[in-house]
C-alpha positions, 0 to 999 in steps of 0.5 A, a space after each residue: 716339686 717333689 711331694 707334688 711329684 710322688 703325691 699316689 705314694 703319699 696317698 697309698 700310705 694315706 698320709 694327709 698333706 698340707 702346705 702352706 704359702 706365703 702369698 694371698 689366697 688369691 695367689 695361693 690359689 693360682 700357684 696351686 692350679 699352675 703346678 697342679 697341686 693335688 693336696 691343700 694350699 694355704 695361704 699365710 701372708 703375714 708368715 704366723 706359721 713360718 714365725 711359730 715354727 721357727 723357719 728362718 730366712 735365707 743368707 744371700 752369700 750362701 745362696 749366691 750360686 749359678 745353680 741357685 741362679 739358673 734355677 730362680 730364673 727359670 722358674 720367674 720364667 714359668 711362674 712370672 715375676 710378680 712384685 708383692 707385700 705378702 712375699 718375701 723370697 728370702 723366706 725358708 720353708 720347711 717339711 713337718 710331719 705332725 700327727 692326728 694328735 697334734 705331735 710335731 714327729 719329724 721337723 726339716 726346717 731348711 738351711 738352704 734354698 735348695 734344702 728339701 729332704 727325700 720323700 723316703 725320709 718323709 714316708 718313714 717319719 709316719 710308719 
């Protein structure tokens, strides 16, 4: 998790971040502790916000790779399997930077799995 990663640059620019998840808040919660998250989690399992913000959901034919493959297994293997309603694995996410006025400023919805920008890109999207 690269934001999780590189979170001291974020905060030595003071940028807020927030991400959101498709699982219950009891979920939510116990992904947060396992990678050590150290910015907000919030939980959306009804994907509202994944709706309003236009995210799709992933194409099994371009996702199917043995990166993809390898990747998935290990985290299901770090994280567990666990079946759920409020899940949907083929869901996309997304990076947004918004500012304090509410102004999307820059948008990465993804294309792919495997689709994250660099944080290079995030940090200058809010200088």
């Amino acid at each position: 998790m690269q934001l999780r990663d590189n979170w001291e640059r974020f905060e030595q620019a003071k940028i807020g971040v927030v991400a959101i998840g498709q699982g219950s808040a009891v979920r939510t919660k116990e992904f947060q502790a396992q990678l050590e998250v150290p910015f907000p989690l919030l939980a959306d399992p009804r994907r509202i916000a994944y709706r309003a913000y236009g995210l799709a959901k992933a194409n099994l034919l371009r996702e199917a790779r043995v990166s993809n493959l390898v990747r998935g297994l290990q985290a299901a293997r770090s994280f567990g399997v666990e079946s759920s309603k409020d899940q949907d694995m083929l869901q996309l996410g997304g990076i947004f930077v918004v500012g304090t006025d509410g102004i999307v400023r820059y948008a990465h919805p993804q294309q792919r799995m495997s689709d994250v920008p660099p944080n290079d890109e995030l940090l200058a999207a809010v200088r």
